[in-house]
Backbone bond lengths (Angstrom), bond angles and torsions (degrees), N, CA, C in turn:
res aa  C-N    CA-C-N  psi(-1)  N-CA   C-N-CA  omega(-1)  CA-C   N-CA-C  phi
1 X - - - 1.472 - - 1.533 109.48 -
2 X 1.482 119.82 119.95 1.369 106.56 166.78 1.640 113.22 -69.69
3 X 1.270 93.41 177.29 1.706 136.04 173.73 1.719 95.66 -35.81
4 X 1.192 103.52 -74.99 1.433 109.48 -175.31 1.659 129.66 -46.67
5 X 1.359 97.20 -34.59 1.510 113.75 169.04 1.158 129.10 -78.82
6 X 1.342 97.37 -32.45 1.570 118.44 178.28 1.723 95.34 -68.68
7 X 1.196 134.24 -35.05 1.577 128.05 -145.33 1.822 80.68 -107.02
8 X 0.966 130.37 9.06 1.825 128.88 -168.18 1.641 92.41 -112.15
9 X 1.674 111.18 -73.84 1.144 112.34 136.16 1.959 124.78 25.04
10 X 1.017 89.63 -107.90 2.049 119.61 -177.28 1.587 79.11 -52.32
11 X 1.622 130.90 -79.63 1.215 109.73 -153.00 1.694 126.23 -63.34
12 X 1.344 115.62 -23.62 1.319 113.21 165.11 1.604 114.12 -71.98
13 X 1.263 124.60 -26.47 1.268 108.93 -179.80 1.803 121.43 -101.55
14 X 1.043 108.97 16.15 1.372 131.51 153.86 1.360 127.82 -112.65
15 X 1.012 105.62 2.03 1.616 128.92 165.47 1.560 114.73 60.61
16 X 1.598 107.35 8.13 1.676 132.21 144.84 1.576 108.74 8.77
17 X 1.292 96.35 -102.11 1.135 119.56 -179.78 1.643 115.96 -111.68
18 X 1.320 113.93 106.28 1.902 138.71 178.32 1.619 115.23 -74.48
19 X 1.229 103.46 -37.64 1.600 114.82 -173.44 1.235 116.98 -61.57
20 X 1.522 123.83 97.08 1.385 112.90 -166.96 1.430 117.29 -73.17
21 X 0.965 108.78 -12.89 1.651 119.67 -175.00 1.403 113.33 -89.45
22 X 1.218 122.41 -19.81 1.651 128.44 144.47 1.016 104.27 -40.74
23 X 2.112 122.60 -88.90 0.761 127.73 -159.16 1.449 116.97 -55.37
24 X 0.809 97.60 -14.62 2.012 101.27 -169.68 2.216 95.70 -84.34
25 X 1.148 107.37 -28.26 1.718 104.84 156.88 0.855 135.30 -75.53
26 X 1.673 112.37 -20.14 1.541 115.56 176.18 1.401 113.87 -75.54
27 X 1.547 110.56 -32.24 1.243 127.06 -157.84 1.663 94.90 -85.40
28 X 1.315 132.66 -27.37 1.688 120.15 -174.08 1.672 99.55 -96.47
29 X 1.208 124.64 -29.73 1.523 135.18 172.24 0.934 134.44 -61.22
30 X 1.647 114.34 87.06 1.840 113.33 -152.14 1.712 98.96 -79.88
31 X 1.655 120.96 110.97 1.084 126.03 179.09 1.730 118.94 -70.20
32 X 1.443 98.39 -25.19 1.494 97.25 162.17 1.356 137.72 -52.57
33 X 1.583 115.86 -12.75 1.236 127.28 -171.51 1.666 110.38 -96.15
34 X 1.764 105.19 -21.75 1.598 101.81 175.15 1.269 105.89 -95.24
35 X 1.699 139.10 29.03 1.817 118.51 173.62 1.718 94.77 -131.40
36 X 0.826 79.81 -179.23 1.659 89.92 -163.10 1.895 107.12 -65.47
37 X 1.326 105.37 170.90 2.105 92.64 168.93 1.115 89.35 -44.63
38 X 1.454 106.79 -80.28 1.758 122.77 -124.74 1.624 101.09 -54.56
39 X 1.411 125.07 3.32 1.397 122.13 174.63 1.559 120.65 -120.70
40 X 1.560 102.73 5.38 1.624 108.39 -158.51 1.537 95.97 -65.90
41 X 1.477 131.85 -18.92 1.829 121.97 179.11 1.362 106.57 -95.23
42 X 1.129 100.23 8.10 2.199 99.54 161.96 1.507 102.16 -122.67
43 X 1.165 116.55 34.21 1.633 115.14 166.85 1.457 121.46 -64.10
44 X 0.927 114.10 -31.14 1.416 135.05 -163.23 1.756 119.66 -109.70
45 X 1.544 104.31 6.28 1.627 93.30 -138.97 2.112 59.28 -109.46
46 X 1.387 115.09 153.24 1.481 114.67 -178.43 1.385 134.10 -74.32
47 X 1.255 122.96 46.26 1.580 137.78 -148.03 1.675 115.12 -130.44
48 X 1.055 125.45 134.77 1.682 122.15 172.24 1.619 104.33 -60.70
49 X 1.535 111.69 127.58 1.687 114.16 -173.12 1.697 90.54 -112.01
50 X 1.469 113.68 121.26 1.452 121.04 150.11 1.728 115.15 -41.00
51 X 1.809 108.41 122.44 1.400 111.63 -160.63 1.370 84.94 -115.57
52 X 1.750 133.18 -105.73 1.121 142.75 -173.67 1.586 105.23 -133.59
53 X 1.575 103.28 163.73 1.249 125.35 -175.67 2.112 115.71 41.88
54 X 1.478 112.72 44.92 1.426 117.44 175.45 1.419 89.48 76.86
55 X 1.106 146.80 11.85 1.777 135.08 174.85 1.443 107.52 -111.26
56 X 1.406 96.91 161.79 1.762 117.33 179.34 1.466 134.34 -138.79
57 X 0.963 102.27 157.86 1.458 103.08 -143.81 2.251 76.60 -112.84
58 X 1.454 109.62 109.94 1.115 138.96 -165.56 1.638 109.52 -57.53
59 X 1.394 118.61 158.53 1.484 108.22 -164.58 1.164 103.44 -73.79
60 X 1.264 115.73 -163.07 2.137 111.47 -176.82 1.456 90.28 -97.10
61 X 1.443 134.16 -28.16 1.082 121.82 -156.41 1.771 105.60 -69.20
62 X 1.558 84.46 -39.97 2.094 103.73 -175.42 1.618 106.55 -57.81
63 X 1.320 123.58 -46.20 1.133 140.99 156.95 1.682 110.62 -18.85
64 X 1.182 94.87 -80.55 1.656 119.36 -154.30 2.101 83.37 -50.44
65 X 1.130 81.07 -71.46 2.141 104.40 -170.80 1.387 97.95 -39.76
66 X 1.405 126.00 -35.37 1.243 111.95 176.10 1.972 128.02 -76.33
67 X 1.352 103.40 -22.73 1.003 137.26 -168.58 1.582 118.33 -76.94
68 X 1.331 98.13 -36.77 1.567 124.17 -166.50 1.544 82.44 -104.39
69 X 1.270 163.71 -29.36 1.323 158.65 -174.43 1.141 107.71 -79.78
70 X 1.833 112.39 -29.71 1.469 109.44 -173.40 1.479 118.44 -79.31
71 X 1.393 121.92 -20.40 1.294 123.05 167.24 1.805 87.64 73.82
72 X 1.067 133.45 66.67 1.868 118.38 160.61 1.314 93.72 -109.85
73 X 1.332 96.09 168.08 1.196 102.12 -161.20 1.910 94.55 -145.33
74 X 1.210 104.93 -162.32 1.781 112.48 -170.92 1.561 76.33 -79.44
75 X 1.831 106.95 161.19 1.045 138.73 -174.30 1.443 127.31 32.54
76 X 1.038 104.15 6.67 1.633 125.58 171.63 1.613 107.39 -49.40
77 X 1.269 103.05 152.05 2.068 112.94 -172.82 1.117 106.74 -136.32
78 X 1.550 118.71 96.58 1.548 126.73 -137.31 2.045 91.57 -141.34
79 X 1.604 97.64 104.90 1.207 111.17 162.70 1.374 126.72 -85.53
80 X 1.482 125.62 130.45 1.857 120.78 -158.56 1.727 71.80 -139.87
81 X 1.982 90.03 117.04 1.244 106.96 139.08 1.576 145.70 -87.09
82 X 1.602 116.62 125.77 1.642 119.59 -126.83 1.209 139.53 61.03
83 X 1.378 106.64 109.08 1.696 123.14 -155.22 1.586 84.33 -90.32
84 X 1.523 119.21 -50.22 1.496 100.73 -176.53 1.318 122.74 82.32
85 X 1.176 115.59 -138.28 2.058 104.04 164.63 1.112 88.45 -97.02
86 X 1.629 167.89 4.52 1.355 147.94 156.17 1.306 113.00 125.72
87 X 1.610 108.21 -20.27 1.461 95.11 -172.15 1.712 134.47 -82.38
88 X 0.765 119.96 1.57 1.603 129.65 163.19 1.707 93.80 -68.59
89 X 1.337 117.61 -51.91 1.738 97.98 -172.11 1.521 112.60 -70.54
90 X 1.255 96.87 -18.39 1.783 103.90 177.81 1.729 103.99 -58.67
91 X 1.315 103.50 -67.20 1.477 110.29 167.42 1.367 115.86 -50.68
92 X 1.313 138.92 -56.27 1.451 116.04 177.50 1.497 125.79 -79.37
93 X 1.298 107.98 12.43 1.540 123.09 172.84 1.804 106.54 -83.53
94 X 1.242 110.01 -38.29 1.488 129.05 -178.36 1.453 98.20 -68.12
95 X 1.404 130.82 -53.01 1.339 129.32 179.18 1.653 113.68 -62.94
96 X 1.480 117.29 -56.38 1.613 106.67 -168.55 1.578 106.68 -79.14
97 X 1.707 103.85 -1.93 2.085 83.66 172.95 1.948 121.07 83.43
98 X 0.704 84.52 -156.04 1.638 93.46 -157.74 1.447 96.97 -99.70
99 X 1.740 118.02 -36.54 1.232 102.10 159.77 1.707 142.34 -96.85
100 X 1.034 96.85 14.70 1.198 117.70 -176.00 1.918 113.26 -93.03
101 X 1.586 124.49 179.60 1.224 104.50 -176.72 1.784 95.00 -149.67
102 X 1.273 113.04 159.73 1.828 109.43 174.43 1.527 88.84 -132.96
103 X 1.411 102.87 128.29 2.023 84.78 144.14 1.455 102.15 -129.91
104 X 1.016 104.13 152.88 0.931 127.56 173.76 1.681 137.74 -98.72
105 X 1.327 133.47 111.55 1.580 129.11 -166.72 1.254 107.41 -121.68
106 X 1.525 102.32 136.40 1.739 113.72 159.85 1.389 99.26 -133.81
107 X 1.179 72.40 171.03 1.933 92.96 -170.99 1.637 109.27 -112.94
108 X 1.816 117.82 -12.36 1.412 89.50 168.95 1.661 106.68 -119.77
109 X 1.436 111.48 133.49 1.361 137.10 -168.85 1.228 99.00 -19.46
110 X 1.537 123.95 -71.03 1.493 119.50 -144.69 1.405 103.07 -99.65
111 X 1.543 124.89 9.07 1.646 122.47 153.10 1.874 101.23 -74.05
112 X 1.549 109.81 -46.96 1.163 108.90 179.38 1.557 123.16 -56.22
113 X 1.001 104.48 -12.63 1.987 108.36 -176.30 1.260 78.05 -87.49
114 X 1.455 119.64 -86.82 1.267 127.88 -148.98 1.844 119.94 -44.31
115 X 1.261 116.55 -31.34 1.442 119.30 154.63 1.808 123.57 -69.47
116 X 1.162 109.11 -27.33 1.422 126.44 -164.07 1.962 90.02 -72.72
117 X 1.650 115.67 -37.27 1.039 123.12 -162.27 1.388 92.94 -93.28
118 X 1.517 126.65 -23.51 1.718 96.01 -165.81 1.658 99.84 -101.00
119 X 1.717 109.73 1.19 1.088 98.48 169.86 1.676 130.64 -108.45
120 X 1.047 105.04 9.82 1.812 137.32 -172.17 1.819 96.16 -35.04
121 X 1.651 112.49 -50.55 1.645 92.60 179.05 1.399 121.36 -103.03
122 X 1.059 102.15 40.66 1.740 133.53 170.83 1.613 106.85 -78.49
123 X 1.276 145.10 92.96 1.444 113.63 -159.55 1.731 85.63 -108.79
124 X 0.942 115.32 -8.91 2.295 93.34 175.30 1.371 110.50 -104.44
125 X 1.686 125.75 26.18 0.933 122.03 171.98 1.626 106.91 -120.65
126 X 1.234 115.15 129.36 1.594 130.82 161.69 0.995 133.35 -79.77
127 X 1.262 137.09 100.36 1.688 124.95 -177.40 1.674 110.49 -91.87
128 X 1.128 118.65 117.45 1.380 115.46 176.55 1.894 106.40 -118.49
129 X 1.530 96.52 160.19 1.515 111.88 -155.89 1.380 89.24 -102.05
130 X 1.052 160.69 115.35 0.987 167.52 -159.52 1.485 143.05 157.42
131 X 1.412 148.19 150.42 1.154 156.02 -142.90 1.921 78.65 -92.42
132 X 1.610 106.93 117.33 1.591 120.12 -172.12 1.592 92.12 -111.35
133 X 1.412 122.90 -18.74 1.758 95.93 -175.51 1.814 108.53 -95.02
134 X 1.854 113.79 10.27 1.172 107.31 142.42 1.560 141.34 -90.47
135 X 1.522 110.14 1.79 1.065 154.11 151.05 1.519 85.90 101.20
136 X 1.901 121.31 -157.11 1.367 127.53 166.25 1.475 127.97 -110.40
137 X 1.287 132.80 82.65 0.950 160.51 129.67 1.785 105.90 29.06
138 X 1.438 112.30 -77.08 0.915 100.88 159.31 1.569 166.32 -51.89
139 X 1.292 100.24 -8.82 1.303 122.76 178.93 1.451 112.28 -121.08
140 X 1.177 116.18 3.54 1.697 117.53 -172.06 1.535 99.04 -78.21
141 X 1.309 128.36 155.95 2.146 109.88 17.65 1.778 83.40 -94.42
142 X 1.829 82.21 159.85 1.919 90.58 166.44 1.589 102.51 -127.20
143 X 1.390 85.93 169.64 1.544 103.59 -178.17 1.517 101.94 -71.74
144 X 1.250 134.70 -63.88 1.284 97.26 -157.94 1.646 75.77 -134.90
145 X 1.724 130.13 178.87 1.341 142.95 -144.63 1.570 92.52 -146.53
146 X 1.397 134.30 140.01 1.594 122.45 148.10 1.230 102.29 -148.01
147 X 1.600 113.77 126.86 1.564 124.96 -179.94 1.156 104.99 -85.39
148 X 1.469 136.18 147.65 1.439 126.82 172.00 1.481 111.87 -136.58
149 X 1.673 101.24 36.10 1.370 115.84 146.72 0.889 133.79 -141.06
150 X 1.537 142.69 -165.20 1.479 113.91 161.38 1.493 122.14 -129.71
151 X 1.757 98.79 172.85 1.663 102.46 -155.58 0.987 97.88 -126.88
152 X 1.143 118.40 164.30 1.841 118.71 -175.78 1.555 109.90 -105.77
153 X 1.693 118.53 26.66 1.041 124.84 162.06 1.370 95.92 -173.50
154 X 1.526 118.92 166.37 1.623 115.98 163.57 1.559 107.27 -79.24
155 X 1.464 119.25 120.91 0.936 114.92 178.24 2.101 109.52 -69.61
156 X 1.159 97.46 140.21 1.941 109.75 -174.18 1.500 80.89 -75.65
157 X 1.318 173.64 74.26 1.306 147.07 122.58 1.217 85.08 -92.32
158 X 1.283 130.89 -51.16 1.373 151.97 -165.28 1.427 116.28 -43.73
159 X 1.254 104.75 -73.32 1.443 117.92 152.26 1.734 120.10 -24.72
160 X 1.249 102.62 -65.45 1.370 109.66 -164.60 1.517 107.85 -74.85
161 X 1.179 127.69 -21.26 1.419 125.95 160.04 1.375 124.54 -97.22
162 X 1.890 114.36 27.82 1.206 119.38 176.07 2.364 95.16 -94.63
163 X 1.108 112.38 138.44 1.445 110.09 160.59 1.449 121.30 -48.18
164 X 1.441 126.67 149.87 1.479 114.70 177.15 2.154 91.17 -69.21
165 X 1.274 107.79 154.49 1.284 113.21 166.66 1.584 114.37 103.13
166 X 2.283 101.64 -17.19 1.147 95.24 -148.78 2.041 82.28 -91.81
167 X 1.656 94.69 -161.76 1.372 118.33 -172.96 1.664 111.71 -120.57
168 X 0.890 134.79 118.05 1.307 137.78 161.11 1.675 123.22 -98.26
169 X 1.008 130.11 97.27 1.604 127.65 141.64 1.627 161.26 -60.33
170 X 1.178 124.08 97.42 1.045 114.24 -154.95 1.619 105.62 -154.74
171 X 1.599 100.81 153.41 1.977 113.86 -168.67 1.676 93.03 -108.75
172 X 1.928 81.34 110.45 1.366 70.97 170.61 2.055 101.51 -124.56
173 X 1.481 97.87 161.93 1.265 102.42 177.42 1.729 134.88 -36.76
174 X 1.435 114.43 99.26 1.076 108.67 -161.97 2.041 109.07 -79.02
175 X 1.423 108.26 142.85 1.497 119.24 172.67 1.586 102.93 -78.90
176 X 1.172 132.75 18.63 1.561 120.48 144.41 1.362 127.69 -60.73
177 X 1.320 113.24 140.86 1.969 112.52 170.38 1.233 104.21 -44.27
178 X 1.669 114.36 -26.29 1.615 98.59 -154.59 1.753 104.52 -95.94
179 X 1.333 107.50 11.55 1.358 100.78 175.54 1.831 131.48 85.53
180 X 0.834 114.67 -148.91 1.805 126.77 172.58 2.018 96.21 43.81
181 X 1.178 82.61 -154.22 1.165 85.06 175.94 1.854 126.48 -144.79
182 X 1.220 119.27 -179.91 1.732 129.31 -165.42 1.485 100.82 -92.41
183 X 1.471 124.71 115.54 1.232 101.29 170.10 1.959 108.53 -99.13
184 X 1.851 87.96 126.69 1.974 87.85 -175.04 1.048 111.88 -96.29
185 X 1.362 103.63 145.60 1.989 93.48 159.17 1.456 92.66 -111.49
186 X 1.280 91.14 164.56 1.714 114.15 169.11 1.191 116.46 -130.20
187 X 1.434 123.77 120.92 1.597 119.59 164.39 1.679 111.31 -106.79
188 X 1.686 95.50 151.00 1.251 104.75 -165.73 1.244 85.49 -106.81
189 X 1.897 112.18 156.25 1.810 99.80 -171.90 1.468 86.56 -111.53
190 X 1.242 125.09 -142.27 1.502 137.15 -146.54 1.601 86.89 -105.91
191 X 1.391 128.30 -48.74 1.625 132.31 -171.99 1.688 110.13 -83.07
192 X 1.664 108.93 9.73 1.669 89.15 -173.86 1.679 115.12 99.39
193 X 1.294 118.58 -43.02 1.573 107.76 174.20 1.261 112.85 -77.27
194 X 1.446 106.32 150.05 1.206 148.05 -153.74 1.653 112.76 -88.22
195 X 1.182 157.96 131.22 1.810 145.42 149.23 1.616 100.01 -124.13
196 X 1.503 104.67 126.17 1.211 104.15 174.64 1.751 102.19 -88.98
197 X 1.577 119.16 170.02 1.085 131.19 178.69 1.550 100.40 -148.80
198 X 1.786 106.07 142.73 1.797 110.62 -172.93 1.250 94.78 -106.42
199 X 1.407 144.62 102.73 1.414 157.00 135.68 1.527 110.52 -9.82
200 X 1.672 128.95 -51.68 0.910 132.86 -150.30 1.374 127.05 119.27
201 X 1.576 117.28 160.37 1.554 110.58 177.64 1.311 132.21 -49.60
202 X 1.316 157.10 155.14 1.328 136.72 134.94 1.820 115.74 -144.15
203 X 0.603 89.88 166.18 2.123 91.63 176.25 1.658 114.52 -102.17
204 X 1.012 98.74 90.80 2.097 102.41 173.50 1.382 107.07 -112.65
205 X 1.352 115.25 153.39 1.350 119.89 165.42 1.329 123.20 -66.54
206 X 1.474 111.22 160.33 1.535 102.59 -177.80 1.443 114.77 -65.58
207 X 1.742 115.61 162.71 1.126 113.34 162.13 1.374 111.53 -103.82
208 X 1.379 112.52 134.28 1.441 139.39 178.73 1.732 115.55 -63.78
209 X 1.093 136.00 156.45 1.445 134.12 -160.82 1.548 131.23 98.60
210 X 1.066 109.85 161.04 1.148 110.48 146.76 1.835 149.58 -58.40
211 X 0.816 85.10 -9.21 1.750 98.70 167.61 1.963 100.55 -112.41
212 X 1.468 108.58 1.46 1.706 95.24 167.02 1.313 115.25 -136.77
213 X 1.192 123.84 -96.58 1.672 119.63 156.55 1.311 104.29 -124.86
214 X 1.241 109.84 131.73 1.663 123.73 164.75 1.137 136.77 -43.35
């Protein structure tokens, strides 16, 4: 059994990850193609892999949990702040389908090439270069939101260009001694109010911008 099966495996029988339609993206989404060579035989192995510019391209497990929280669905229009090496939009490109759309934004240049390139025959995904913890303006509102760094508050642009109904995710700095950070979701209901929900601990890098730290 490879690596990959083995890690599909563990999550169904720990009951990890339920969402078959995740797993069914992880499983067509060759993750070896978003980390660098010198790491392509630890693609699989469950660990954050150093990508470019001090950033990382998140374990599969963080992935999956984030993914399965987001609730997208077919035709869904799902903005992810930090494209990263690309592969989370790869994966939520697999979920919303042919009619559905992702774009994806980072804010530092040569993460943005380097995703822009591993996702080039991606055709419903957008990578834009741009300041992502003010989110994108132009294309709002979206169905569902996923930050894949963290902020030391939810930035409100965010919010306000989430759809009523939709879902937002995001790690934000937790006020524990012990540090890291909270990963929240937020659902928006049908009238506009807001319920946050605490996912649990995890360790992400900061997000860069103005809506995180500069």
């Amino acid at each position: 059994m490879n690596k990959k099966d083995e890690l599909i495996n563990y999550w169904k029988d720990s009951k990890i990850i339920t969402d078959e339609r995740a797993i069914e993206a992880f499983r067509k989404i060759p993750r070896e193609k978003f980390v660098l060579p010198e790491y392509v035989d630890r693609a699989y192995n469950d660990i954050p892999l150093p990508i470019l510019a001090g950033q990382t391209i998140s374990q599969p497990t963080t992935v999956m949990l984030m993914t399965q929280a987001l609730e997208a669905g077919e035709g869904d229009k799902v903005l992810e702040v930090g494209s990263g090496s690309g592969y989370q939009a790869a994966i939520l490109n697999e979920i919303v389908g042919k009619s559905g759309k992702v774009l994806t934004i980072e804010i530092i240049p040569e993460l943005h090439k380097f995703a822009k390139s591993n996702l080039k025959n991606y055709k419903n995904i957008k990578p834009i270069l741009s300041d992502g913890s003010l989110g994108y303006n132009a294309e709002a509102p979206y169905d569902r939101i996923i930050v894949t760094a963290a902020a030391p508050r939810v930035p409100q642009q965010l919010i306000a260009q989430l759809k009523n109904n939709g879902i937002l995710i995001i790690p934000v700095n937790s006020e524990s001694v012990f540090g890291g950070q909270d990963m929240i979701r937020i659902k928006k209901n049908s009238n506009g109010k807001t319920k946050e929900e605490n996912l649990g601990a995890f360790s992400f890098v900061p997000l860069r911008g103005k809506g995180g730290y500069e």
